[in-house]
N, C-alpha and C positions, 0 to 999 in steps of 0.2 A: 538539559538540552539547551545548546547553545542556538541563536535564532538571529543571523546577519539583519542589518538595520534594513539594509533593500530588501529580503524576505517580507519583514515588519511591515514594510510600506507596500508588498503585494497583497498584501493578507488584508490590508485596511483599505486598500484600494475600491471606489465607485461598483466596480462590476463583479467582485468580490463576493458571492453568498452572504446573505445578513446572519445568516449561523456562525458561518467564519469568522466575522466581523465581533460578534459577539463574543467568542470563543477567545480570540486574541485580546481583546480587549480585558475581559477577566483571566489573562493565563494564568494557569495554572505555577507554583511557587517554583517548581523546578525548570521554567522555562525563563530563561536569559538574552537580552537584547543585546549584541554590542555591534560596534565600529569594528569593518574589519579592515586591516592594512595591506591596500590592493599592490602594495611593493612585494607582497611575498608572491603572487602571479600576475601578472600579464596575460590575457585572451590571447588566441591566434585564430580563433574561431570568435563570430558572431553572436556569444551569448549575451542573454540579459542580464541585468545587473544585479537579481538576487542572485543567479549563480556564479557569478565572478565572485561575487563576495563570502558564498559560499563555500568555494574551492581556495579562495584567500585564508580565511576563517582555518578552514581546516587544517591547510599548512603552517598558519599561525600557531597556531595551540594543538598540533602535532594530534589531531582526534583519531577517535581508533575507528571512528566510521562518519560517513558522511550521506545524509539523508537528502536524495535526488532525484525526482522521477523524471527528468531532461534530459532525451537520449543524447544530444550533443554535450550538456554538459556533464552528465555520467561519464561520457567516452574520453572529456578532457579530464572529469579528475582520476581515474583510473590510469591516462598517462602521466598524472601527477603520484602516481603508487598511493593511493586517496581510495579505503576500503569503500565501496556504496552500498546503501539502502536503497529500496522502494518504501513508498507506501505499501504498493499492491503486497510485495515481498513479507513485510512486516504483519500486514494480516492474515495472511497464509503462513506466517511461522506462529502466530497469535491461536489461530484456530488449531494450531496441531497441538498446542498447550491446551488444549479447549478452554481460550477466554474467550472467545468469540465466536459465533457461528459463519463461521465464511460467506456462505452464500448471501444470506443476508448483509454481511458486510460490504461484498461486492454491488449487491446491487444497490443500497445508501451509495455506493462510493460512485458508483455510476451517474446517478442524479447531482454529482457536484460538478465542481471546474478541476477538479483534482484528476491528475492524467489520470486513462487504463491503458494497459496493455493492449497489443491485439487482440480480436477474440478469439484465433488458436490457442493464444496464450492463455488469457479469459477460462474457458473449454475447457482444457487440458489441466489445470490448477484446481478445477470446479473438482471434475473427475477423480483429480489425486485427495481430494479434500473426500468425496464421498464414496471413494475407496477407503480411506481410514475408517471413517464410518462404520462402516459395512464389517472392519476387521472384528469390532468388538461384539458386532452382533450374530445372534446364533440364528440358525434357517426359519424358525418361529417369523423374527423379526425381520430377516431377508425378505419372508413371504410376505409380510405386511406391508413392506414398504413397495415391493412389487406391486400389490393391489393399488395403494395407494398413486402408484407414478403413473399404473396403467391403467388402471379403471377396470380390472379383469384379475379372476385369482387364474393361476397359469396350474398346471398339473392334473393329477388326478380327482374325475367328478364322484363324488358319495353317492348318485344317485344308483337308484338301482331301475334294471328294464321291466 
């Protein structure tokens, strides 16, 4: 993963998460800093300078995706024909691999500076996540989680009159 120098310098930035800070400061071996050559784009829109450099970056070294959660800058590299990532995206394609527990990741993800999505969007991702869920398990385990979300077993009572 390739990582524009103006990203680098958001990530280390004052008001930046001390996790973050930490995080980038030991990255990890696959992760790479460079200079990008802002002659491959020019803004027309008011972005910040990690994403200029990002959308630069990307046209530079021709990438097969480009990782974005900036609805203005998404929307310009996409008319750069510039595939994009989210974050949010990336952990909901993560949890359908089960490396990760979604919810839980959303709500870590929630507690940083790192954008989210609306919460329709939020919601409805949540939903599709524990819709999978739900596929692999049999009514046993339906009903358990039932008791569990509602504090009540739903159905028929054993007792006798």
């Amino acid at each position: 993963m390739i990582i524009p120098q103006a990203v680098y310098h958001e990530l280390r930035d004052p008001h930046t998460p001390q996790q973050v800070k930490d995080w980038i400061d030991s990255a990890p071996a696959w992760i790479e800093i460079r200079h990008a050559d802002l002659s491959y784009y020019t803004s027309k829109k008011n972005l910040g300078a990690g994403e200029r450099e990002a959308i630069a970056l990307a046209l530079e070294l021709r990438a097969d995706a480009l990782l974005l959660d900036d609805r203005d800058g998404t929307k310009e590299a996409r008319k750069q024909n510039i595939p994009t990532l989210s974050t949010f995206g990336i952990l909901e394609e993560a949890a359908r691999k089960n490396l990760l527990d979604f919810a839980d990741a959303v709500d870590r993800l929630s507690h940083t500076s790192f954008y989210m999505p609306p919460d329709e969007i939020v919601q409805a991702a949540l939903k599709r996540d524990q819709e999978r869920k739900d596929q692999g398990c049999g009514p046993e385990c339906l009903r358990a989680r039932s008791v569990l979300r509602h504090g009540r077993v739903l159905g028929r009572s054993s007792q006798t009159d």
